[in-house]
C-alpha positions as CSV (number, residue, x, y, z in Angstrom):
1,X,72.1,96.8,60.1
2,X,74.8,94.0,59.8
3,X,74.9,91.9,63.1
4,X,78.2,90.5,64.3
5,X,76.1,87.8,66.7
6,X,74.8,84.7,65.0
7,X,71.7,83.1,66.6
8,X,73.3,80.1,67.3
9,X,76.2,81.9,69.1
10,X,73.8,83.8,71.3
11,X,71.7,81.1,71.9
12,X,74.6,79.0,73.1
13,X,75.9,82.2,75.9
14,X,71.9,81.8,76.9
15,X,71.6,77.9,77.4
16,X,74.8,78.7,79.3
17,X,73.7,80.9,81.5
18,X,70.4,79.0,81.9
19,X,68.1,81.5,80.7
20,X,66.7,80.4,78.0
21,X,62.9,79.5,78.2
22,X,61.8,78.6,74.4
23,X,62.5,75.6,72.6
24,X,65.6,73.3,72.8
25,X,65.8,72.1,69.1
26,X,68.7,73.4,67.5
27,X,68.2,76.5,64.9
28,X,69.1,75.7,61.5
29,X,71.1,78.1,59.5
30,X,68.0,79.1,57.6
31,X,66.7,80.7,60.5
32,X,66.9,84.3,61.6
33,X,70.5,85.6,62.2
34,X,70.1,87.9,65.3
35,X,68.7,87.3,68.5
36,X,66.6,90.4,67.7
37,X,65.5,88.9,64.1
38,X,64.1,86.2,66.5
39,X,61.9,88.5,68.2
40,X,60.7,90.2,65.3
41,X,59.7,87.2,63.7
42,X,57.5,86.2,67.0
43,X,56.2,89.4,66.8
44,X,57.4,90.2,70.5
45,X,60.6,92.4,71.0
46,X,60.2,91.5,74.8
47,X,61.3,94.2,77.2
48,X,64.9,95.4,78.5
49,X,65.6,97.4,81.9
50,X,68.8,99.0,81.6
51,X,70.5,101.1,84.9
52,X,72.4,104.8,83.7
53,X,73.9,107.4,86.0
54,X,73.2,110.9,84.5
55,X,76.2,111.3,83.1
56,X,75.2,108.5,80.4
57,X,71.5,108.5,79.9
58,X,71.0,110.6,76.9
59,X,73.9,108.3,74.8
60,X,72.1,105.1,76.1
61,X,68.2,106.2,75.7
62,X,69.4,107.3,72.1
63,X,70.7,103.8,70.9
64,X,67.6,102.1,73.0
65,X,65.3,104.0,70.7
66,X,67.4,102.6,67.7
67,X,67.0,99.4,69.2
68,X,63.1,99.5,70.0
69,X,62.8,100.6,66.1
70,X,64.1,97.9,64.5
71,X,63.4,94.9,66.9
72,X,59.9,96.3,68.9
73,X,62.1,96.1,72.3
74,X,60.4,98.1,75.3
75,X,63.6,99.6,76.5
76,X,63.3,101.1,80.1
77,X,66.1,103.2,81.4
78,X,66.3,104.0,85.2
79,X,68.5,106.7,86.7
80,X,70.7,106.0,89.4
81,X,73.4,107.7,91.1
82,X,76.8,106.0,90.3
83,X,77.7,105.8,93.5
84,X,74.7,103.6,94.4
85,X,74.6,101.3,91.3
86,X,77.4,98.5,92.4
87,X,75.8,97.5,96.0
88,X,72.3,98.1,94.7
89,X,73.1,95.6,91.6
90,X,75.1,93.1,93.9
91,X,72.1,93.2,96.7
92,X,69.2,92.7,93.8
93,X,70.5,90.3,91.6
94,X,69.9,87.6,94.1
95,X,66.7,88.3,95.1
96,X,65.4,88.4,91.5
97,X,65.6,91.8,91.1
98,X,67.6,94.6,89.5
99,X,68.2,95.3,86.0
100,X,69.1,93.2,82.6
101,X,72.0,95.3,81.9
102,X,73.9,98.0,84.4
103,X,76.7,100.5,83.6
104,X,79.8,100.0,85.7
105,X,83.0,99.9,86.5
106,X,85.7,97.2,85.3
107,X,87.4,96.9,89.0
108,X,83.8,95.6,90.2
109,X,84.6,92.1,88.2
110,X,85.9,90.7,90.8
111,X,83.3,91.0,93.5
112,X,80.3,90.8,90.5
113,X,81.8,87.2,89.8
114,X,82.6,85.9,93.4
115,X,78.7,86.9,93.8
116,X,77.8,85.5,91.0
117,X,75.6,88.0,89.6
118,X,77.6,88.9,86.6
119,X,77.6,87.0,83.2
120,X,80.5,86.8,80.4
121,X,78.7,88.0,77.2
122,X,79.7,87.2,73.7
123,X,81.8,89.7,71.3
124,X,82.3,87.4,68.6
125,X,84.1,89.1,66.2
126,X,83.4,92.5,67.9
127,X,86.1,91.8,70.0
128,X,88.7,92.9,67.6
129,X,87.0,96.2,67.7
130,X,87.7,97.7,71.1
131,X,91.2,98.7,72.7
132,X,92.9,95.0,73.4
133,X,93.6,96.9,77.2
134,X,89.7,97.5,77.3
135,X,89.4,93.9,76.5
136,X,91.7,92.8,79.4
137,X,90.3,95.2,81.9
138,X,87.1,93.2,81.8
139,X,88.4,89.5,81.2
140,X,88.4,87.2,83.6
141,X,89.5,83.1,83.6
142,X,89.2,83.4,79.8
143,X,85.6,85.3,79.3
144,X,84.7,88.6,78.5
145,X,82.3,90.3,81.1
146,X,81.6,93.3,80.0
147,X,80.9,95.8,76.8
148,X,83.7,98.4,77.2
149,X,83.0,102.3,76.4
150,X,85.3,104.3,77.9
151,X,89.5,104.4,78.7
152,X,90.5,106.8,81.6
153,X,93.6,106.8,83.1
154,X,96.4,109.7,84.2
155,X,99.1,111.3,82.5
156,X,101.6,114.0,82.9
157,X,99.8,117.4,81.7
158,X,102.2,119.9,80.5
159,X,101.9,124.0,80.5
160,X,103.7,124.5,77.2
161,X,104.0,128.0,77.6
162,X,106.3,127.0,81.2
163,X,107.6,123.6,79.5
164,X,107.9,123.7,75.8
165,X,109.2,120.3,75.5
166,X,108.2,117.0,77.2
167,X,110.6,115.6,79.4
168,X,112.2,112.0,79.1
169,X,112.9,111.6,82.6
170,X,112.0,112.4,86.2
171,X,114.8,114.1,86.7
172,X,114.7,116.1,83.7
173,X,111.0,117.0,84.5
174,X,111.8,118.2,87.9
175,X,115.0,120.3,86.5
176,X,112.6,121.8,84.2
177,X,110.3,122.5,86.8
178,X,112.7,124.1,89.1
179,X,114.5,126.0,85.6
180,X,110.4,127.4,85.0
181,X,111.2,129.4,88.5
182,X,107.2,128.2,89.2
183,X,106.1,127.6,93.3
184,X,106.0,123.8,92.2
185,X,108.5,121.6,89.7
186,X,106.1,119.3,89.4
187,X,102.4,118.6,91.0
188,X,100.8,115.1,92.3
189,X,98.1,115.2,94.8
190,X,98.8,112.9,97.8
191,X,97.6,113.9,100.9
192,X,97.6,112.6,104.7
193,X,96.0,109.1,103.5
194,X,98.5,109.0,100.2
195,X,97.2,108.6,96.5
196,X,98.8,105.2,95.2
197,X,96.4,105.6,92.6
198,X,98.5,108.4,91.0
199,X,101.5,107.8,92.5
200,X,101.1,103.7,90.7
201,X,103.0,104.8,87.4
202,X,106.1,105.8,89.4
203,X,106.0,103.1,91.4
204,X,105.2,101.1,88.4
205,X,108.4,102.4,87.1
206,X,110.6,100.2,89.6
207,X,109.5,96.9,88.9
208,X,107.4,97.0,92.0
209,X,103.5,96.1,90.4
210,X,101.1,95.4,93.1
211,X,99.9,91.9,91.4
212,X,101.1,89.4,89.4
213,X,100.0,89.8,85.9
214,X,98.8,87.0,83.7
215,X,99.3,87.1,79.9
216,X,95.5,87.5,79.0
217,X,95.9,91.1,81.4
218,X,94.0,89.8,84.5
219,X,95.6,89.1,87.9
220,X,96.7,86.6,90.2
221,X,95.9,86.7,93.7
222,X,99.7,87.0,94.6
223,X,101.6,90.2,95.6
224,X,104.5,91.6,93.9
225,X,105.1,95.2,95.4
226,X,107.9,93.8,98.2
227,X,111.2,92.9,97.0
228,X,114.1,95.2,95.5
229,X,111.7,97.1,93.2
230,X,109.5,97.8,96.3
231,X,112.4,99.1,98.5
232,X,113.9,101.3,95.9
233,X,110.6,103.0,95.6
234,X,110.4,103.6,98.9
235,X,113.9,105.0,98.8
236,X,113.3,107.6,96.0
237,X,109.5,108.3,97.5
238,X,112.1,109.1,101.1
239,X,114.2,111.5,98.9
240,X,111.3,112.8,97.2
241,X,110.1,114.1,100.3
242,X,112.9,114.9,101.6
243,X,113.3,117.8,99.0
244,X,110.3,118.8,99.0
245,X,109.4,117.4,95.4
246,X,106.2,115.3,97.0
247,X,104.8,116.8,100.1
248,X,101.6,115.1,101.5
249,X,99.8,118.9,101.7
250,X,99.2,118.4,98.0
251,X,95.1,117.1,98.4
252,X,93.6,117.1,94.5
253,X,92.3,120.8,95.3
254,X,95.2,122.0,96.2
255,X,96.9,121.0,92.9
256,X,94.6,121.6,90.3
257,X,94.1,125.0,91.7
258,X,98.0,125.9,91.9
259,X,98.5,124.6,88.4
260,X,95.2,126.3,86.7
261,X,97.3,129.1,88.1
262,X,100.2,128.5,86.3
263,X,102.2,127.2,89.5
264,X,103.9,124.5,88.2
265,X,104.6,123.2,84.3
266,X,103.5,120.0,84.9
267,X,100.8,117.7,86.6
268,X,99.8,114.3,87.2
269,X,96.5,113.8,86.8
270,X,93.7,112.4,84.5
271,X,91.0,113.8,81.8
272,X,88.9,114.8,84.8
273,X,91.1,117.9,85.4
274,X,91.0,119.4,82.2
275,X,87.7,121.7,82.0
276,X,89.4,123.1,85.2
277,X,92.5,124.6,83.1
278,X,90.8,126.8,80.7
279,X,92.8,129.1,78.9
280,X,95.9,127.2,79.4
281,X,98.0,125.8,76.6
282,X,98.4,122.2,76.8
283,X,99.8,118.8,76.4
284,X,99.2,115.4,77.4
285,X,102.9,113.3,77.5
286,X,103.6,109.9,79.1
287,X,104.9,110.1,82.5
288,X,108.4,110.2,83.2
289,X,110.0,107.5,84.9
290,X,112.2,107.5,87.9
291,X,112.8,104.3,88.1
292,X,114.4,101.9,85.1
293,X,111.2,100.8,83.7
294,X,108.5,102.8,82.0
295,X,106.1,104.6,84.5
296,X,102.5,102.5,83.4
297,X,99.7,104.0,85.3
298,X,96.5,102.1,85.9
299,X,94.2,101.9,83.7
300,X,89.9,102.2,84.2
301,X,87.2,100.8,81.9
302,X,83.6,101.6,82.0
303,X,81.0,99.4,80.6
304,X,78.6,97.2,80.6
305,X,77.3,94.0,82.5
306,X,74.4,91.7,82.0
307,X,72.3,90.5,84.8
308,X,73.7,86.7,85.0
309,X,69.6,86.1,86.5
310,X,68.5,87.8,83.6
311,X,65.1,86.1,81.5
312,X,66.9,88.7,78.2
313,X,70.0,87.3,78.2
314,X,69.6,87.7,74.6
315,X,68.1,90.6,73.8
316,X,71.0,92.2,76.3
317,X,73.3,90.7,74.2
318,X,72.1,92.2,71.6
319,X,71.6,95.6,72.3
320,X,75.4,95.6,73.9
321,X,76.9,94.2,70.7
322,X,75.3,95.5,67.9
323,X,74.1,99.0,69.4
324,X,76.2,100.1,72.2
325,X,79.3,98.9,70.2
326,X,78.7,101.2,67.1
327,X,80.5,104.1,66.6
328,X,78.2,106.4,66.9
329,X,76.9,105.2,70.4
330,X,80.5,105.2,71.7
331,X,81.3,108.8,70.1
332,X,78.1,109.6,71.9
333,X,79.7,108.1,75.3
334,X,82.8,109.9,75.0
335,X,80.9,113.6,74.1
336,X,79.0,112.7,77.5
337,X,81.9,112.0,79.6
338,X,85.2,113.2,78.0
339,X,86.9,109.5,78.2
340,X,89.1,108.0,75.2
341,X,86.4,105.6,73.7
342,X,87.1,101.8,74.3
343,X,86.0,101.3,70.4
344,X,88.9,101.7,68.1
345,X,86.7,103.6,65.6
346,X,86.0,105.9,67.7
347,X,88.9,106.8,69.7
348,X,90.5,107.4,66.5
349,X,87.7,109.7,65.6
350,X,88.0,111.1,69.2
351,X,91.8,112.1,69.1
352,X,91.5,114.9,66.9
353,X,91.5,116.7,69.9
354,X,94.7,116.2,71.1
355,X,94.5,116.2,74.6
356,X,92.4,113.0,73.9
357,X,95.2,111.6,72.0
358,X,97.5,112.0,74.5
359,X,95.2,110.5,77.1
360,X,94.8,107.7,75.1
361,X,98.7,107.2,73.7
362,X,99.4,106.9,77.0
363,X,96.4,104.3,78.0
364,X,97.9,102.4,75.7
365,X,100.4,101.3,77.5
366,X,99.1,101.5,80.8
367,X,97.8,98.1,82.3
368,X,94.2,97.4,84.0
369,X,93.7,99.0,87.7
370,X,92.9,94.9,89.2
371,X,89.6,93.6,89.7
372,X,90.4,90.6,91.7
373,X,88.5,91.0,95.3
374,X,92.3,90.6,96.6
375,X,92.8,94.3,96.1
376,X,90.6,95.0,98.4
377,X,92.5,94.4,100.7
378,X,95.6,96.8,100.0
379,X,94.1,100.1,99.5
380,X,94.1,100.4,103.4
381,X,97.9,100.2,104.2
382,X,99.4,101.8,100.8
383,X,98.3,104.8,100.6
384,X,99.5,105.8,104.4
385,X,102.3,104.0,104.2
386,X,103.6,106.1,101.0
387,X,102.6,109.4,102.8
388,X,104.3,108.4,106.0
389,X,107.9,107.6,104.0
390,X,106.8,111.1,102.0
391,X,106.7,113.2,105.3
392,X,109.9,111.5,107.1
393,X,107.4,109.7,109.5
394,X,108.0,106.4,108.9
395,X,111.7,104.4,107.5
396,X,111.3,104.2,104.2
397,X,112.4,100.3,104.1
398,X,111.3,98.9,107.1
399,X,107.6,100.7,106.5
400,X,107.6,99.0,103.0
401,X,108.2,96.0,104.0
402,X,106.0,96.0,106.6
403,X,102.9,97.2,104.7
404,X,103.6,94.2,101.8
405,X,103.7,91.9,105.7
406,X,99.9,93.7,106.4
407,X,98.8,93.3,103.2
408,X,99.6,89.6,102.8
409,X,98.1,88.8,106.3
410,X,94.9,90.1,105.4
411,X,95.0,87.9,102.4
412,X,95.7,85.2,104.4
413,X,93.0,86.4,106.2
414,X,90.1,87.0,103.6
């Protein structure tokens, strides 16, 4: 198979990182062209440990054993629960342990990097390949760190036998809703706690972002939810409420079960909710905006990340690039999970279906959930504070503005 990683390019990323344990003299272009040709030739593929949740293993074990074929890799996979992979990988890493390449979540970056057990791996001309919003999810201070595989984010998911048409607008959405004669115009889980998750696109909508966002997609530490765009959204979130359009008694169950009944025409929600509306015909439509901007939801990438401690820098390289990143392993990805594929190739193969082209028409646009450790720091006053101005217990303005005052003090205090 062609490889898209030169030797000397791969060597470089390992000298880098400080991994590399062979010889030092510089590899003349005669020489093998893959980091895997370079195994071969020694006639030692070495050995990879690789961590997969379940929902992944059969797609990764079945480009492993394409990999151990050609280049006499052991490849080991070990199952882990998803839940447990991010604080097993950050507490491992520094003792020496843990794997040479774990599947994850772009919003870890942040806290992989500060903890230094992350490291950037090199695309080359692969880079081209993927979804440029993939590529941004997982780019930080100019470096790629991590091999994308999957786009999720929401949408608005239509009933088209309640709402033939998609709407342009909020308010046309909710007059549609309300014209349907259905218990709900319109549904979005929120909750006691709030959802800001969901409810990001709308606010998205007013100018209101919750970072600063550089040109290459990643985030400065630096707030930008306050101002007139923030207190405009809290204004229509006040009125929202205040008719009954958002009510915090809409939890996720709650909604997907009233609109799998054919409560409401439309819902807000991601590719995660649609095995739960069988039978139903649907669409997937960008989200209307109530505010004077488009509605961008956050985006989510899942991927991969190499061990920055790892002795395989190369062979992980490898494997990422020239294996994970062929079509067929990401079509593989996306049969296992039901995500838009990061890989071009195969998210256009993918949206056939096209609730998948809808997902991903509107991931498109949509800009990277931030991975900076900053934002952990928000989650903790904005989802409360939206569901307090949603059920009339807090002023809408003067609870804004002070939940932008929390949020900067514990910056200030991190």
């Amino acid at each position: 198979m062609r490889r898209s990683i030169t030797l000397t390019a791969a060597l470089g990323l390992t000298l880098a990182l400080g991994a590399c344990s062979g010889s030092t003299e510089t590899p003349s272009e005669e020489e093998p062209t893959s980091a895997a040709a370079e195994t071969e030739a020694e006639g030692d593929g070495g050995t990879l440990t690789i961590w997969v949740d379940e929902t992944r293993q059969a797609a990764v074990e079945s480009a492993a054993t394409a990999f151990e074929d050609e280049t006499g890799t052991t490849v080991e996979t070990v199952l882990k629960n998803f839940e447990d992979i991010r604080a097993d990988f950050l507490a491992q890493v520094p003792t020496g342990e843990g794997p040479d390449i774990t599947v994850g979540a772009h919003d870890w970056l942040g806290e992989m990097t500060a903890n230094g057990v992350v490291a950037p791996i090199e695309l080359g001309d692969t880079v081209d390949a993927f979804e440029p919003v993939s590529i941004e999810a997982f780019t930080q201070d100019g470096q790629v760190y991590g091999l994308p595989y999957a786009v999720e984010n929401v949408a608005l998911i239509r009933n088209t036998a309640l709402a033939p048409e998609a709407p342009a607008t909020w308010d046309e959405a909710v007059a549609a809703g309300q014209a349907a004669g259905t218990t709900y115009p319109i549904l979005i889980q929120m909750g006691e706690e709030g959802d800001p998750y969901t409810m990001y696109p709308l606010q998205n909508s007013f100018g209101a972002p919750v970072f600063v966002q550089n040109e290459d997609g990643s985030y400065a530490p630096e707030l930008a939810l306050g101002g007139e765009g923030g207190t405009a959204f809290a204004q229509w979130l006040a009125a929202q409420g205040a008719a009954g359009t958002l009510d915090t008694a809409i939890e996720y169950d709650i909604a997907v079960e009233a609109f799998a009944g054919g409560q409401s025409p439309y819902i807000i929600g991601g590719p995660w909710m649609i095995e739960s509306f069988e039978g139903l015909e649907l669409a997937v439509d960008p989200i209307p905006a109530p505010g004077p901007e488009a509605a961008r939801p956050f985006v989510g990438v899942q991927g991969f990340y190499v061990n920055a401690q790892s002795d395989n820098a190369l062979l992980a390289n490898d494997f990422l690039v020239n294996f994970m990143s062929t079509e067929d392993a990401q079509l593989a990805l996306f049969e296992a999970g039901n995500r838009p594929p990061a890989l071009i190739a195969a998210a256009d193969a993918a949206s056939s279906d096209p609730i998948t082209a809808g997902f991903r028409e509107v991931g498109s646009d949509a800009v990277p959930m931030p991975s900076i450790p900053e934002m952990g720091s928000v989650w903790a006053f904005w989802g409360v504070t939206e569901a307090g101005i949603v059920n009339g217990s807090l002023e809408p303005v003067a609870a804004w503005e002070k939940m932008v005052a929390d949020i900067q003090g514990a910056l200030d205090a991190s």
